[in-house]
FIMILUM-403456 format. One line per 8 residues: number of its first residue (from 1); their letters; for each residue x negated, y, z of N, C-alpha, C. Coordinates in steps of 0.02 Angstrom, whole numbers. Layout:
// residues N
NUM = A = X:Y:Z:X:Y:Z:X:Y:Z; ...
// end
This chain:
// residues 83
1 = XXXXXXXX = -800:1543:-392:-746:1528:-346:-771:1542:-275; -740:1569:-221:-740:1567:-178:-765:1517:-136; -793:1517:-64:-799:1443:-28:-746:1452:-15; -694:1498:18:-638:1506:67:-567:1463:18; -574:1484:-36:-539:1449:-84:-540:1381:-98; -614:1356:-124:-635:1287:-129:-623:1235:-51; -630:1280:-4:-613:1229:53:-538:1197:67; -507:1271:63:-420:1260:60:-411:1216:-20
9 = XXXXXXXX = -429:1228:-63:-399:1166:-108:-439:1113:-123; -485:1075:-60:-504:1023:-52:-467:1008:7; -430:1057:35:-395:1035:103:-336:999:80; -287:1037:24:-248:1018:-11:-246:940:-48; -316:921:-73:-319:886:-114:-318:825:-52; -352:848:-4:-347:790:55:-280:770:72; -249:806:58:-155:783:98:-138:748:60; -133:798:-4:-112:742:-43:-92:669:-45
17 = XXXXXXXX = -190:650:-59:-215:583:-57:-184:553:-1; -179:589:58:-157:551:124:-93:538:108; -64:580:84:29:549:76:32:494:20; -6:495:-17:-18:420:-77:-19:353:-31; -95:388:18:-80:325:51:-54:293:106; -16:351:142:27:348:180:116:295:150; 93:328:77:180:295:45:144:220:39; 101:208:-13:80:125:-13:66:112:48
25 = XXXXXXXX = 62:118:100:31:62:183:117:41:197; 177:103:190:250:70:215:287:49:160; 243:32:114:295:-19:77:291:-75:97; 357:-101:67:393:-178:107:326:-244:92; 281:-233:80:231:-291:44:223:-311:129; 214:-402:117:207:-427:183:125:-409:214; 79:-389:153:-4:-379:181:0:-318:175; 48:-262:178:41:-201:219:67:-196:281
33 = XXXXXXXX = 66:-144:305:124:-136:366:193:-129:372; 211:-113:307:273:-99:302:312:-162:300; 260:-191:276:273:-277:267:303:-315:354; 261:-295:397:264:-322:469:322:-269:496; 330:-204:477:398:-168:510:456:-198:460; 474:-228:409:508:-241:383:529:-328:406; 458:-349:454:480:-418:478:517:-422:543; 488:-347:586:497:-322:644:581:-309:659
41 = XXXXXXXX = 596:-288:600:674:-250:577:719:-333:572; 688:-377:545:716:-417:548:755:-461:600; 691:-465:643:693:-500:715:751:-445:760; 741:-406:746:778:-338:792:855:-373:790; 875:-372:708:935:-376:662:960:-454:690; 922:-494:699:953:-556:693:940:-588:771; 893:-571:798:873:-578:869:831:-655:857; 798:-660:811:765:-708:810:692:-708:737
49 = XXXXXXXX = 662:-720:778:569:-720:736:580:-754:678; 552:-762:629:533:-780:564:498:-849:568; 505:-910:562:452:-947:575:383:-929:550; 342:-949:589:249:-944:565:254:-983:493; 274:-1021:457:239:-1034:392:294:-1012:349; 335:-957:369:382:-921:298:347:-850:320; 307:-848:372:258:-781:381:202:-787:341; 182:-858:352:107:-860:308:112:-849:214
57 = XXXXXXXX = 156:-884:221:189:-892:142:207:-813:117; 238:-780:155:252:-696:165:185:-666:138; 141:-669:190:78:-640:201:44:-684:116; 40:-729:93:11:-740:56:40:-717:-30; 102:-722:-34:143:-687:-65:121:-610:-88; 129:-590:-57:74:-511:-45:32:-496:-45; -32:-528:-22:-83:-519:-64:-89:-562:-143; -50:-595:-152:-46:-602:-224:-54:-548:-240
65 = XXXXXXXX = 20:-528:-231:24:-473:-272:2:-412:-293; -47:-394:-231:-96:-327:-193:-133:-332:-261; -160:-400:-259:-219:-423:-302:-220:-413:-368; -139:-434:-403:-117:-430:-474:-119:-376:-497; -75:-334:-441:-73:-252:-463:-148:-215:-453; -199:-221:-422:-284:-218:-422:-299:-236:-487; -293:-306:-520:-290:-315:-588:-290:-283:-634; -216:-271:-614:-176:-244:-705:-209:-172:-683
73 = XXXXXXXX = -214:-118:-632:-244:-63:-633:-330:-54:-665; -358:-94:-639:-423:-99:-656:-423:-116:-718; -395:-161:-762:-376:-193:-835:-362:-134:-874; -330:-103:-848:-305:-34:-878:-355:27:-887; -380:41:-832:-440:63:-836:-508:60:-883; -506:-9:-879:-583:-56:-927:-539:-41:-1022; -476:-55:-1003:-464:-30:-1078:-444:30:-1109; -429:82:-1056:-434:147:-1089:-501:193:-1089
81 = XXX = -564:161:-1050:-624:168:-1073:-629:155:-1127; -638:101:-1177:-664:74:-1198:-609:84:-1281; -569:103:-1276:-503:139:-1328:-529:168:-1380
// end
């Protein structure tokens, strides 16, 4: 193979990955960002902030979940090794 080749489809492979993780950072989860523009949108909409402990509760909510889905991916993983 080419270098000129191998560089452009490692360039490729780089975007990619970047739009993966470009899509998971703006989803609505309160421990991403999309999480805080989706709180942002709120305040805009209603002209009034979120209280601090339905934020914390938010924020904790979400990393639950970050965590569960880390889980069940890794779980998944350890058992299709091991198949």
């Amino acid at each position: 193979m080419r270098p000129a080749t191998l560089a452009r489809q490692q360039k490729i492979c780089a975007f990619i990955n970047r739009l993966g993780l470009d899509f998971m950072n703006i989803l609505p989860i309160p421990a991403l960002d999309g999480g805080h523009a989706l709180f942002t949108i709120y305040e805009m909409i209603t002209g009034r902030k979120p209280s601090d402990k339905f934020l914390e509760y938010a924020q904790m909510a979400g990393m639950v979940f970050l965590l569960g889905l880390m889980l069940y991916a890794f779980g998944l993983d350890i058992w299709r090794l091991f198949k």
